[in-house]
C-alpha positions as CSV (number, residue, x, y, z in Angstrom):
1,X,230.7,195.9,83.0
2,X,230.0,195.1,79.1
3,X,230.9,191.9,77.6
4,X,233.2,193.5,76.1
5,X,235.4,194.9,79.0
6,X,234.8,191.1,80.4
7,X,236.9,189.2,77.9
8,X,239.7,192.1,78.4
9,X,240.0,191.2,81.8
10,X,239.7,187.8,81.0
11,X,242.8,188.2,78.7
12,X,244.8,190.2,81.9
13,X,245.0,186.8,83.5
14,X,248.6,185.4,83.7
15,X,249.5,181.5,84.9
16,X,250.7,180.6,88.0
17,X,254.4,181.5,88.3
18,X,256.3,177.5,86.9
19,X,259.9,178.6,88.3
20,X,258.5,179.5,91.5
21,X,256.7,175.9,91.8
22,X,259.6,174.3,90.3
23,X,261.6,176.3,93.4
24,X,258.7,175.5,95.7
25,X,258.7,171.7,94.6
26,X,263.1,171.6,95.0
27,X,263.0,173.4,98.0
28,X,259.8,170.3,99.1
29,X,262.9,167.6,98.1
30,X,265.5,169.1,100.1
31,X,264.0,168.6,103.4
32,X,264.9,165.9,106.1
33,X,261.8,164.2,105.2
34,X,260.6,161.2,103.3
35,X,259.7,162.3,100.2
36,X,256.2,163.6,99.3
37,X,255.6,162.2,103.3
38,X,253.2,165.0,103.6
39,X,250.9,164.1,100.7
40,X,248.6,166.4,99.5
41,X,249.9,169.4,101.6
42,X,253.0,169.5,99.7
43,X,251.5,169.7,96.5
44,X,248.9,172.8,98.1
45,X,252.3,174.4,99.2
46,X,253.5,174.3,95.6
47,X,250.6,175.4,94.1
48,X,250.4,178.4,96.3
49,X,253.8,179.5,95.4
50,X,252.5,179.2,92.2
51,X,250.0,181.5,92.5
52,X,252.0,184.1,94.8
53,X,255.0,183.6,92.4
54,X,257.5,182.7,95.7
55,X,259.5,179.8,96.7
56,X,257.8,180.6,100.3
57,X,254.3,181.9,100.2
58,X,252.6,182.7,103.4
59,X,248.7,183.0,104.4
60,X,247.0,185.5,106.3
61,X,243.4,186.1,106.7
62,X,241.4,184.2,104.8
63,X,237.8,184.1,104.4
64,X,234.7,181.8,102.3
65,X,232.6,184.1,99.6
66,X,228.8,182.4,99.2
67,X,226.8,184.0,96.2
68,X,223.0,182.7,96.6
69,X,220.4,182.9,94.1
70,X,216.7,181.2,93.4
71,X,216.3,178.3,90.6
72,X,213.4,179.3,88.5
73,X,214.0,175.6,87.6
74,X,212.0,174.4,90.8
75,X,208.6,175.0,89.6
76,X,209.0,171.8,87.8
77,X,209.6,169.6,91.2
78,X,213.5,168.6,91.0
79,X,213.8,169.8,94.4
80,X,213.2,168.6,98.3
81,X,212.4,171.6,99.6
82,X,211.4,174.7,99.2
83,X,212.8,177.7,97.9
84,X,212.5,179.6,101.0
85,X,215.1,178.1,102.2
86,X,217.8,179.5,99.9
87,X,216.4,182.8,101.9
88,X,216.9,181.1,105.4
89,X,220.1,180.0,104.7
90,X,221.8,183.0,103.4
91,X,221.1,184.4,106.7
92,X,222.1,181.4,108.8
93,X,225.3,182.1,107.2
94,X,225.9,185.0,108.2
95,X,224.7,184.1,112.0
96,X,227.5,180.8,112.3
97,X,223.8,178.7,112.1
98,X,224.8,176.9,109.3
99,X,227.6,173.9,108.9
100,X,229.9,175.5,106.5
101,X,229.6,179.1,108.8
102,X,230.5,177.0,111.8
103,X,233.0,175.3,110.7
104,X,234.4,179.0,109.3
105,X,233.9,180.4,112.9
106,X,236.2,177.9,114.7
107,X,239.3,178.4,112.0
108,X,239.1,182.0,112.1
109,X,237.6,182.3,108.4
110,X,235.4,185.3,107.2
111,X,232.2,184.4,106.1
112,X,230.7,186.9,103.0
113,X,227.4,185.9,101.6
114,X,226.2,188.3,98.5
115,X,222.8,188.3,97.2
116,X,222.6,188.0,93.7
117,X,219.4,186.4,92.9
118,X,217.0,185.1,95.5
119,X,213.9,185.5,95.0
120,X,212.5,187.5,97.9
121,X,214.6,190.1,100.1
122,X,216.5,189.2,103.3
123,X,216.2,192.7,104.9
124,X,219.8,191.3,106.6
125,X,222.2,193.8,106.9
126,X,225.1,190.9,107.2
127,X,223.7,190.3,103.5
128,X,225.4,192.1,101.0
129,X,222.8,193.3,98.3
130,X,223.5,192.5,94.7
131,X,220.6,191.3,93.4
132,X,220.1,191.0,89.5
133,X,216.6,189.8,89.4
134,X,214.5,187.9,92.1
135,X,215.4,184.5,91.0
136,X,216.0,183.4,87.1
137,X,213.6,181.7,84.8
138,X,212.2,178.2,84.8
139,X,214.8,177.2,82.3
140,X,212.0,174.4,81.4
141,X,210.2,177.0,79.7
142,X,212.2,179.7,78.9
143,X,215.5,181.1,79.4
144,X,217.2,181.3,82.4
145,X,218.4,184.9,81.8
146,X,219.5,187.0,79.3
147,X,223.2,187.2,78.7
148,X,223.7,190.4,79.9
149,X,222.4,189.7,83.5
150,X,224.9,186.5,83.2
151,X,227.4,188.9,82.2
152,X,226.4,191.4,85.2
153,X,226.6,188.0,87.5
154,X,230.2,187.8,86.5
155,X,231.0,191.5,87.6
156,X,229.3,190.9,91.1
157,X,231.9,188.2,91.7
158,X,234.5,190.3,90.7
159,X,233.8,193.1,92.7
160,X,233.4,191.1,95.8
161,X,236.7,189.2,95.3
162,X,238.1,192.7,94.8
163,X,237.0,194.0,97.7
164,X,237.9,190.6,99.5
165,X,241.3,191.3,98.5
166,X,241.4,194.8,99.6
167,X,240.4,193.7,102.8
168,X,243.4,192.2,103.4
169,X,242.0,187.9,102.4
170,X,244.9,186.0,101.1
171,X,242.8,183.3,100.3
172,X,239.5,182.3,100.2
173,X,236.7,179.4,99.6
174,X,234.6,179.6,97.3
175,X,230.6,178.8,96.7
176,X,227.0,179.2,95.9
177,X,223.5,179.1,97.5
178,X,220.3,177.9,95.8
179,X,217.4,175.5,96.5
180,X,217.5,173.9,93.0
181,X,221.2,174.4,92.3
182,X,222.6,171.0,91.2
183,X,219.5,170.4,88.4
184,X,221.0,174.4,87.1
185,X,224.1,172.8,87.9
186,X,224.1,169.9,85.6
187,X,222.3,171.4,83.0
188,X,225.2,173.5,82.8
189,X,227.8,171.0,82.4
190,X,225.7,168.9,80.0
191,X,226.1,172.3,77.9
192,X,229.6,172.6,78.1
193,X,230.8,169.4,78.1
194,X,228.7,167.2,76.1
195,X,228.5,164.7,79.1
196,X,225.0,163.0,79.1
197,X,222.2,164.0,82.4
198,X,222.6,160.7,84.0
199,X,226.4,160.8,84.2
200,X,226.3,164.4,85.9
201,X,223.0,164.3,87.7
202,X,222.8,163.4,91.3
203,X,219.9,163.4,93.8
204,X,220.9,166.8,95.3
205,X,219.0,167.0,98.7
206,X,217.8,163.4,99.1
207,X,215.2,163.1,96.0
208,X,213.2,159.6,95.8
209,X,213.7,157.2,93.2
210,X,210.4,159.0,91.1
211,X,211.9,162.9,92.0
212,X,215.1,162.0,90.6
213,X,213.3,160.4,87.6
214,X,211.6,163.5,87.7
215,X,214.8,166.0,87.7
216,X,216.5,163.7,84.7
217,X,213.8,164.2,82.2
218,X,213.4,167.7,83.4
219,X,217.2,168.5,82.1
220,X,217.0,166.1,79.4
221,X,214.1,168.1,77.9
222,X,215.1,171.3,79.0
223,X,218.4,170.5,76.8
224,X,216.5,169.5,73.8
225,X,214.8,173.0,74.2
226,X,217.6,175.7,74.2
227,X,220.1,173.4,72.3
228,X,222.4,175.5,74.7
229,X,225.9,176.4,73.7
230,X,229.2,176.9,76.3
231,X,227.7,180.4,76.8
232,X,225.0,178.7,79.2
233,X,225.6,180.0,82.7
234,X,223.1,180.4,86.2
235,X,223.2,183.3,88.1
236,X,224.7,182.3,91.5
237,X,227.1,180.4,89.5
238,X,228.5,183.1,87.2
239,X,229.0,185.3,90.1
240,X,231.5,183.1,92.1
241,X,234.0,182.6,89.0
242,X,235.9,185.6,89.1
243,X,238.5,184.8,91.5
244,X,240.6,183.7,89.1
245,X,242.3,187.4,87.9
246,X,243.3,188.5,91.0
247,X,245.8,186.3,92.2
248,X,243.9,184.6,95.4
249,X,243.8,181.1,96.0
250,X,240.6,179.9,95.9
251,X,239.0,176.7,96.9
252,X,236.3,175.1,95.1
253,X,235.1,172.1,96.6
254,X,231.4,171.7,95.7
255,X,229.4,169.9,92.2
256,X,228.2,173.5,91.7
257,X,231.4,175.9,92.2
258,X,233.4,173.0,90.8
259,X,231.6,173.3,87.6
260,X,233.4,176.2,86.5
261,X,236.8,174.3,86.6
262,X,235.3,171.6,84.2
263,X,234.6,174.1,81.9
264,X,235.9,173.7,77.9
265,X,238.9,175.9,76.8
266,X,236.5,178.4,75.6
267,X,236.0,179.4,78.8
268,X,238.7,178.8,81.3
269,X,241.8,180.7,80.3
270,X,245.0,179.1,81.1
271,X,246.6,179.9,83.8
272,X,243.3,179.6,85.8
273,X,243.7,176.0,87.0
274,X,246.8,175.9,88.8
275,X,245.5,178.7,91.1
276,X,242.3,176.4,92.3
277,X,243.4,174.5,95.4
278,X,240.8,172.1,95.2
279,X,237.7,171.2,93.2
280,X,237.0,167.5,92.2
281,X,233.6,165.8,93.3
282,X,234.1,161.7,92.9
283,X,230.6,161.2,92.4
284,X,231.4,162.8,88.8
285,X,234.5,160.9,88.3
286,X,232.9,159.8,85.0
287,X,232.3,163.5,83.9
288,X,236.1,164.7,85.3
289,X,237.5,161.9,83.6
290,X,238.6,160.8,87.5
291,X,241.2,162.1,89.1
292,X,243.9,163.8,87.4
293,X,247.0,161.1,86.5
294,X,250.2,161.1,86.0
295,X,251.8,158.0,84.1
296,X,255.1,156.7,83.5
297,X,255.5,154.2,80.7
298,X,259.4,152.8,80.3
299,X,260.4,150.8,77.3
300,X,263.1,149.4,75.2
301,X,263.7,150.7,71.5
302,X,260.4,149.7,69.7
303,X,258.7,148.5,72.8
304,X,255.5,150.0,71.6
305,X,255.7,152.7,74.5
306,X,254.8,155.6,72.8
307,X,251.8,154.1,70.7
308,X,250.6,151.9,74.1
309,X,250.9,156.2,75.4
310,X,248.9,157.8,72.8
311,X,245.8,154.6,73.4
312,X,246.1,156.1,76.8
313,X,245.8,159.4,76.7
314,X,242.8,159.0,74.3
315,X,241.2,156.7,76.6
316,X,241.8,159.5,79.4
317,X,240.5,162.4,77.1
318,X,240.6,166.1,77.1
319,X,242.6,168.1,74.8
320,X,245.4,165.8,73.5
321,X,248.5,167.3,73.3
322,X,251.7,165.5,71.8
323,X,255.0,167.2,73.3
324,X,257.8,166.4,71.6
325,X,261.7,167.0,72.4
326,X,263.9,165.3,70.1
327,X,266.1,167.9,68.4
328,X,267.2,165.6,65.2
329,X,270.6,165.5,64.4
330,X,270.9,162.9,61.4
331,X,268.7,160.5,59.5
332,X,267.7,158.2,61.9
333,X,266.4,160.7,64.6
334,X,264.5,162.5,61.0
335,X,263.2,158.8,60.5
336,X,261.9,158.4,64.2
337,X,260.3,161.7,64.1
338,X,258.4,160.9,60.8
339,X,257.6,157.4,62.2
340,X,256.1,158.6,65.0
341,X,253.8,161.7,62.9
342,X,252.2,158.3,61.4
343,X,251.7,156.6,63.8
344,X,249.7,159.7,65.6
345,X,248.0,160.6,62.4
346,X,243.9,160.7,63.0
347,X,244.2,160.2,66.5
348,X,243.6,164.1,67.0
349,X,246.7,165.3,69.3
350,X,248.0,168.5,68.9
351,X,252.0,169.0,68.7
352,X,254.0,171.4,71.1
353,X,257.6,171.4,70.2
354,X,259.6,172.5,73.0
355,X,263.0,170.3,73.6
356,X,264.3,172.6,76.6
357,X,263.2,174.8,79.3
358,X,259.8,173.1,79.5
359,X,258.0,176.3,81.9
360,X,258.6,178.5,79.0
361,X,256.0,176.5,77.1
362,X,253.6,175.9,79.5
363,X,251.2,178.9,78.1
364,X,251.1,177.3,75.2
365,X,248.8,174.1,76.7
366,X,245.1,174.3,76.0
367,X,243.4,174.2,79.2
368,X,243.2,170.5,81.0
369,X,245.1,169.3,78.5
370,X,246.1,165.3,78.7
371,X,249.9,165.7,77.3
372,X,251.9,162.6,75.8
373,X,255.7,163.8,76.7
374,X,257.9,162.0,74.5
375,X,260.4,161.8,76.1
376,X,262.3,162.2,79.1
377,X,265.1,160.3,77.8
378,X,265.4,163.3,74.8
379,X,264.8,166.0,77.4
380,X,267.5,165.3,79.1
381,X,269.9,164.8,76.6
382,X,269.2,168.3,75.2
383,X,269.5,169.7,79.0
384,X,272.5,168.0,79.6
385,X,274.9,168.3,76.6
386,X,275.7,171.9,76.1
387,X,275.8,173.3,72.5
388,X,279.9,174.2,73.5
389,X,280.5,170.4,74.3
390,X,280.2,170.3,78.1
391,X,278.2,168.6,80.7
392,X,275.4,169.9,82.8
393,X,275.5,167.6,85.8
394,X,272.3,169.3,87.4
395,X,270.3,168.3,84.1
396,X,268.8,165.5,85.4
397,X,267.5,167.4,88.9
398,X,266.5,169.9,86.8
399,X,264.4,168.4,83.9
400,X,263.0,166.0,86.8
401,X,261.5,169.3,88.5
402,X,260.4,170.2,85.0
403,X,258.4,167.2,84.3
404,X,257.0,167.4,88.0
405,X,255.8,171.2,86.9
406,X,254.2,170.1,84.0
407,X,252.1,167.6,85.7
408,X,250.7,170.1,87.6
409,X,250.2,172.4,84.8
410,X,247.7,169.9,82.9
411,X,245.3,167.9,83.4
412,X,246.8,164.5,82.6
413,X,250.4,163.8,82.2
414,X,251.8,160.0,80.3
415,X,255.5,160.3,80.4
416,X,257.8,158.2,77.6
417,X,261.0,157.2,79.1
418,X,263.3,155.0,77.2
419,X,265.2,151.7,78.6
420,X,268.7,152.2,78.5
421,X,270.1,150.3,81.6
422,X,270.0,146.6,80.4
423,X,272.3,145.8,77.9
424,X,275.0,144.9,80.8
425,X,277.4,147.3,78.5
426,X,280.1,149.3,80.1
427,X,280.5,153.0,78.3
428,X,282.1,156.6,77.9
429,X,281.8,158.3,81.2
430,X,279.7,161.4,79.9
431,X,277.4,158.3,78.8
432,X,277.6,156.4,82.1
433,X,276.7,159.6,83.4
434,X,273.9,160.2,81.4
435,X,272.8,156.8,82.2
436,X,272.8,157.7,86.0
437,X,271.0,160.8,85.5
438,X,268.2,159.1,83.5
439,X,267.8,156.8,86.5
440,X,267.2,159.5,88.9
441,X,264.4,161.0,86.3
442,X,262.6,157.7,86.4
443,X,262.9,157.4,90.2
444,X,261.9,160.7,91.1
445,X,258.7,160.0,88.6
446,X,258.1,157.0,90.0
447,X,257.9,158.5,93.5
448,X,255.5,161.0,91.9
449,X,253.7,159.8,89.8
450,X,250.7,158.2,90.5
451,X,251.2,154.7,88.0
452,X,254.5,153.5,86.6
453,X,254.7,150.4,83.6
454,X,257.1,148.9,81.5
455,X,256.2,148.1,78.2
456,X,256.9,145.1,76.8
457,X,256.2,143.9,73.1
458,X,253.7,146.9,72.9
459,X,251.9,145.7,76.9
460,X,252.1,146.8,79.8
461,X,253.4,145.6,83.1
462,X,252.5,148.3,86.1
463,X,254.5,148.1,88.8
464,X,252.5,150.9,90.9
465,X,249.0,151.4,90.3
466,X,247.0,151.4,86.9
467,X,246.3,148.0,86.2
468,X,242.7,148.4,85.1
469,X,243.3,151.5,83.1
470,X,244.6,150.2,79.4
């Protein structure tokens, strides 16, 4: 495979199917359950039918895909022990001797280990022979690899996914063998992310207070070296990315798998991240900006809400994204609209127009985006009035599934909502109504969500969660 023909595939991959998670998430609600009593097992569920692109998706076979590779990187003494081990354990793998293997055996999972890089042969036949070169580089010295072995990496992985798939896997976990692996690991994500080696760098097997010393300055100076761009890679590691094109849930639980869902929007494509069932390591909360939120901020007119949203989001990082819905239909609304461009102005968020149908839009996100929607109070109002002058009254259900859909589609979510239930002021029906269905928004969100606030003279009182965030 050429670089070339690499991006074009990378370009073939679609996002996870919104209107059959929104289905998925309705159908979720409209069992004789509490709501969201199942915790994270509802949201897999969703995400599956996100990624099989029905309300009901089912599992069959599923199996764990292990790429192992040598760290040239170990000559300089980051490691524990020895690199014949990566060696021993690929094969242990493949015998149940190992805890991952084991654990496989007793649920019935397939266990395929793929030798792309270690440094001596395993003369195993339950190995299946891919090997680029016997082990990279001591990235200390010299470069890891050349780009076209990274990009040959990338087409092992996605012929064994391939062939994982054409087996008859519906799913599978994913991950990567290598004595050395989490110094290549956080060299890595230093590269891509900017982080800085202490804030990424762990002990890895049980290093002693002078190895790990060792293993920071080793990165740090490595990194001062290559001055690496976000085309860095390691060879076990490019070769268990490509799971993403073919439609198979995948499972990426470990610091070294997981760092290919961290990656920049250079290199993860959307679409990719709702079809990872897992993949978040606290001990690099700080890195992963912790886990993903989802915030819902309610306020009166001029409350401050929205500004007390954007401090947030920037506080959260990523990609900032602005999403605005009001539709203006006289001065004032043109007046709010420009009030609120000022108020954003230098704080670096990017604006996605989209006051309807919010799935339709959700290709347009950069990847693990942190969104400000603003609001749900204006999404419903264009959902609900029709441009012939009648009522929706399954607007509110609706646009409450939206906003649920888009938290799962980025990386952060702050939700505006406006206040519009205390001025003890009896109205219109279509208004009362309105009213009602705005309530429902906010308690579905609040269910959700993992931190609710009102906002008060531009602060905020949480009433679930949050309180050491702002």
């Amino acid at each position: 495979m050429t670089e070339q023909q690499l991006f074009e595939l990378l370009n073939t991959i679609t996002p996870a199917d919104a209107a059959a998670m929104c289905a998925a998430e309705a159908r979720q609600a409209s069992l004789a359950k509490p709501p969201h009593s199942l915790g994270r097992l509802e949201d897999i569920s969703v995400r599956l039918a996100g990624i099989f692109g029905t309300e009901r998706p089912t599992l069959g076979r599923t199996g764990v895909l292990v790429f192992a590779a040598d760290n040239g990187v170990c000559a300089e003494g980051v490691s524990c022990a020895p690199q014949s081990v990566t060696r021993e354990q690929a094969v242990n793998m493949t015998r149940g001797l190992t805890g991952m293997s084991t654990l496989a055996r007793f649920f019935g999972d397939e266990v395929i280990v793929t030798d792309v890089g270690i440094l001596t042969d395993t003369h195993c036949p339950a190995v299946r022979e891919r090997k680029i070169r016997h082990g990279t580089e001591n990235f200390a010295q010299k470069p890891a690899m050349l780009r076209s072995e990274a990009v040959q990496s990338i087409s092992v992985g996605i012929e064994t996914v391939r062939e994982a798939k054409a087996a008859g896997l519906t799913a599978v976990g994913i991950g990567e063998m290598g004595i050395g692996n989490t110094t290549t690991s956080s060299a890595v994500l230093c590269a891509l992310t900017g982080a800085s080696v202490a804030d990424v760098t762990g002990r890895g097997g049980g290093l002693t207070d002078e190895g790990y010393q060792k293993k920071l300055a080793v990165i740090e100076a490595a990194l001062a070296l290559h001055r690496p761009d976000a085309n860095a890679g390691a060879v076990s590691a490019a070769g268990d990315a490509p799971w993403r094109g073919q439609r198979l849930p995948a499972d990426v639980p470990d610091h070294e798998s997981g760092l290919r869902c961290a990656l920049r929007d250079g290199d993860v494509r959307r679409g990719v991240h709702p079809r990872r069932i897992s993949g978040r390591n606290p001990q690099n909360g700080r890195l992963y900006g912790g886990e993903a939120m989802t915030y819902l901020l309610i306020g009166g007119s001029k409350s401050g809400k929205s500004h007390l949203a954007q401090q947030l989001c920037r506080s959260l990082g990523g990609p900032l994204v602005y999403w605005a819905t009001m539709e203006p239909v006289d001065g004032e609304d043109r007046a709010r609209i420009e009030n609120h461009l000022r108020d954003r102005e230098g704080w670096g968020f990017e604006t996605l127009e989209a006051a309807r149908d919010l799935p339709a839009a959700f290709d347009r996100l950069p990847a693990d985006a942190t969104v400000l929607f603003d609001s749900a109070t204006a999404l419903l109002a264009n959902e609900m009035f029709r441009p012939d002058g009648t009522m929706d009254k399954d607007a509110g259900a609706r646009s409450a599934q939206e906003l649920l859909a888009l938290a799962r589609s980025c990386r952060h979510l702050v939700c505006v909502c406006d206040d519009l239930w205390r001025d003890g002021q009896d109205y219109d029906p279509w208004t009362e109504e309105y009213r009602r269905q705005l309530a429902g928004i906010c308690r579905k969100l609040a269910a959700e969500f993992d931190a609710v606030a009102e906002v008060i003279c531009g602060l905020p009182q949480f009433y679930k969660h949050g309180k050491d965030v702002i």
